[in-house]
N, C-alpha and C positions, 0 to 999 in steps of 0.2 A: 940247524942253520938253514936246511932248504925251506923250515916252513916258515921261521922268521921271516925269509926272502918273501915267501909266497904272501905272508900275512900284510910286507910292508907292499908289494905291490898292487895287492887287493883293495888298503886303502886308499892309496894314491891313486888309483883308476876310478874308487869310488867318491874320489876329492873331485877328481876334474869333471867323475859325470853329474855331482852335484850343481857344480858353476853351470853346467849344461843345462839345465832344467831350470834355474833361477834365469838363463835368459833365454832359455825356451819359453818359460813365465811369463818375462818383460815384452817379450814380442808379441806376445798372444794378445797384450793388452791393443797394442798398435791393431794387429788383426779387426779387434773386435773393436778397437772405436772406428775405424775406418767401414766397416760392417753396419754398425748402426747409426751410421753418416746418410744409408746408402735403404735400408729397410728395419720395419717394426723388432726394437731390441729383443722381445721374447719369443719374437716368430725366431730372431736369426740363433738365438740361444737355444733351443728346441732344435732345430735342424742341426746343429754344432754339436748338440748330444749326442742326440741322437743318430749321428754319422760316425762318432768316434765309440760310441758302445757297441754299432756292429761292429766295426774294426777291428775293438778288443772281444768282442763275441767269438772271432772265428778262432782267435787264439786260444780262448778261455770254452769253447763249445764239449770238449770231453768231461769239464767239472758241469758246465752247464746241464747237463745229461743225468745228472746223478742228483739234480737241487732236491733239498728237502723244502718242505713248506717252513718250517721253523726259520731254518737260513734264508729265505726269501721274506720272511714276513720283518727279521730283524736289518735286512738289505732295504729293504722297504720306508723303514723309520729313518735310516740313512738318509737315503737319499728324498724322501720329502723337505725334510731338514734343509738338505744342500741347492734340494729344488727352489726352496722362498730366498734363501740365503744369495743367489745365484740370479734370481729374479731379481732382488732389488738391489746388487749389485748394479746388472746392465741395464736398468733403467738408472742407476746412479751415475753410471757412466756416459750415459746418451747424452744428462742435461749437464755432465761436469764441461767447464772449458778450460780443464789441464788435467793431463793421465797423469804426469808425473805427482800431483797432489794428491788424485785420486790412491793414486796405489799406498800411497804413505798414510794415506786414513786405513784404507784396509789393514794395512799388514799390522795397524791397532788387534787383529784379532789375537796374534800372538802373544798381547800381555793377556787378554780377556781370557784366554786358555783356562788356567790354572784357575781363574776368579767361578769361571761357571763350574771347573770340578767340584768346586769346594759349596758351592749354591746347590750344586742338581744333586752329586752322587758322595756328598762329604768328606771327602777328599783332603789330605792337607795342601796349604796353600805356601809355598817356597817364600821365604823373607825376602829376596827377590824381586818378587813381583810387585810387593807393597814399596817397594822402593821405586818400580818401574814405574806405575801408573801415576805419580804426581809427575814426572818428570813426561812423562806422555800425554798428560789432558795438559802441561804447559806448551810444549808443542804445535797442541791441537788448537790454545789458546789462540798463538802466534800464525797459524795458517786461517785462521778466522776475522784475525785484526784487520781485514781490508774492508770487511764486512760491518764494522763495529761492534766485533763479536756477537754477531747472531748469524748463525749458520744456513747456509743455502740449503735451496732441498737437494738440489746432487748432496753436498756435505753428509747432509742427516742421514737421504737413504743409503751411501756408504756406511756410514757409521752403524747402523741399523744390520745391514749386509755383515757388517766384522764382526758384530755381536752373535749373528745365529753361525759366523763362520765359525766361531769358538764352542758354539754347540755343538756344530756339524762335528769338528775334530777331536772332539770328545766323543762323543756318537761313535766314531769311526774307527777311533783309536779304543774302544771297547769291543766290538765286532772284530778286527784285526786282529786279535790277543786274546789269550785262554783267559775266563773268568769264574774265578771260583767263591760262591755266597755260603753265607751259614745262615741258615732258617732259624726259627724259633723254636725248632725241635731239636736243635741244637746239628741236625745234619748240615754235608758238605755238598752243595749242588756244581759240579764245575760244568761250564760253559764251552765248549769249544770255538777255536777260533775261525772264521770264517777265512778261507781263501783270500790274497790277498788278490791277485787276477778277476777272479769271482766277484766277490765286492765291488771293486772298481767298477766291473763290467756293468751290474746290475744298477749300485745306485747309477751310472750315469743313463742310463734307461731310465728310469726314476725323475733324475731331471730332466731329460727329455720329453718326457709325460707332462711333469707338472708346469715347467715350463711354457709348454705347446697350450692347453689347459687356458692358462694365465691368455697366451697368447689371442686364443679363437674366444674368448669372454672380452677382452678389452682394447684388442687391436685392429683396423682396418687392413685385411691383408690385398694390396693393389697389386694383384699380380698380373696384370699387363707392365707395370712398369718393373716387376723386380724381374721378367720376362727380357726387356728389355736393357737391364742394367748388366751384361756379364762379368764387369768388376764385383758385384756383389759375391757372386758364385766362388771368386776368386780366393775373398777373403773368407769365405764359409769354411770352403775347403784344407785353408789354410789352419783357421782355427781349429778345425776339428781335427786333422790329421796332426801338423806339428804343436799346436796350443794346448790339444787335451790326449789325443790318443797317445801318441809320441814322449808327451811328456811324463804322463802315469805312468809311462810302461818303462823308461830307462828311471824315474825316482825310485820307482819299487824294484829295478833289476837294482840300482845302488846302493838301497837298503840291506840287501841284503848281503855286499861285500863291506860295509863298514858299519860302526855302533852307529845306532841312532842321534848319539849326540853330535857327530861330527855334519851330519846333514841338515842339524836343525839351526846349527850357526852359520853353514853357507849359506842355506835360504834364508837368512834374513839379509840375504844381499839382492830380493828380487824387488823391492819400491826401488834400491837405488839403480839396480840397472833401467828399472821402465824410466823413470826420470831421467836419466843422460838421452833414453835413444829416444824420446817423447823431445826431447830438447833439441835434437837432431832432424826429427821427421818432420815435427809439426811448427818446429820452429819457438816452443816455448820457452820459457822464462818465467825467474821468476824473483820480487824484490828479497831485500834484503832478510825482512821482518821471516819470510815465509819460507827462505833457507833455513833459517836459526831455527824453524821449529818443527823442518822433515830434520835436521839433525837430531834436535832433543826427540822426535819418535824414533830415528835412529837407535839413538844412546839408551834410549828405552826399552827395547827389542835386544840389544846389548846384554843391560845388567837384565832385566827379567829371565835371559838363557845363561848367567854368569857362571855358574857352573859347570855348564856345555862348552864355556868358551874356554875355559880355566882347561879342562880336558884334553879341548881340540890343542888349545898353542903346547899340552904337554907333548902333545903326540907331534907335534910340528915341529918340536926343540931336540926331540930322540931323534929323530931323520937326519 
């Protein structure tokens, strides 16, 4: 009985610190369009990294102590990955003029998940997903029609960004998890998992590099004016402590009090929370046309996790 108790209170604290990170998420977005309102998008992403990887550095410095070069080099492919991915993100983000739209392209990477396992590492692919992705390019259709269906460059380099984000978590989600291959010599190579603290800590090092990188080859960096702006500073700080440090460190304290699948259908509540408080801060809007098809990416992100969700509402009906 005590551990039943214990098991139901573990997921329900790791229910609501879910919701917590989905709009620790949403705000980060606010964060960082207000950021690159203000100074060069990859300068301000570089310094955002790279503020929140010390952060998780001082936590994570006794495994840092011990890196092997192997864990470091496969940390490394990580995070380049998430570095371009993350690049063309916030420059997707500078030129959007609505986050709440914005975020509803990205969170496209969640159908693309399953599509690049089955591409890169052969993987099967959930019946699922081939059901998700018409019901998501219609969507994507309907958030385009203002355009006459031809997609803006914000649009593109989001959509571009959700694709390598699906690389990234595939990437990531192999390094997080023991992997064990069979050779042609018919031996077993197992892989061990990399630290999840570790990881984190490293690729975002990684994006801060490649980021900064990006930045000092095609950016003007005016610093007399971002000297002068201490709103800028404001939001930096913001985003790097509660947008990325803050938020990895309670997703992964969560992960590890409930299954994986119950976190993977909270976060897909993080487009719609950015869309309400984007709708709030910045005062957007948006027609009819362009509701109907962040629902159907919605509803797509739905059936594509249908299984995760089938699970979650069982454990929600036992309570």
């Amino acid at each position: 009985m005590k551990r039943m108790r214990a098991d139901f209170k573990g997921t329900m604290s790791a229910d609501v610190l879910f919701v917590v990170v989905t709009l620790l998420a949403a705000i980060s977005w606010i964060f960082s369009k207000e950021a690159v309102a203000i100074m060069p998008p990859l300068l301000f992403m570089s310094l955002r990294f790279f503020i929140a990887a010390v952060l998780l550095g001082l936590v994570a410095r006794s495994q840092l102590r011990v890196l092997s070069s192997a864990v470091l080099w496969r940390c490394v492919k990580v995070g380049v990955v998430f570095g371009f991915a993350m690049s063309l993100w916030v420059l997707g983000l500078a030129a959007s003029n609505h986050v709440g739209e914005a975020a509803f392209l990205v969170s496209l990477a969640v159908v693309l998940v399953p599509v690049i396992a089955r591409l890169v590492f052969k993987e099967a692919v959930p019946q699922s997903t081939w059901l998700a992705l018409p019901i998501a390019c219609c969507g994507l259709a309907l958030l385009s029609l203002n355009q006459e269906l031809k997609l803006e460059t914000a649009q593109l380099l989001l959509l571009s960004a959700a694709s390598l984000f699906a690389v990234y978590f595939n990437l990531n989600a192999r390094a997080a998890n023991p992997i064990s291959q069979t050779g042609r010599d018919g031996l077993t190579l197992d892989t061990p998992q990399v630290p999840v603290l570790l990881l984190t800590t490293l690729v975002l090092t990684v994006v801060g590099l490649v980021t900064g990188i990006f930045s000092a080859l095609t950016e003007n960096w005016e610093v007399g004016k971002l000297v002068s702006a201490p709103m800028v500073w404001l939001w930096v700080m913001l985003s790097a402590t509660i947008g990325t440090a803050m938020r990895f460190y309670i997703q992964t304290y969560a992960q590890s009090l409930s299954p994986y699948s119950n976190g993977v259908v909270i976060m897909v509540l993080e487009p719609v929370w950015t869309a309400l408080i984007a709708a709030m801060w910045f005062k957007e809007s948006m027609s009819a046309i362009q509701l109907v098809g962040c629902l159907l990416i919605f509803l797509a992100l739905i059936v594509n996790r249908w299984r995760a969700v089938q699970q979650f509402l069982r454990q929600i009906l036992r309570k």
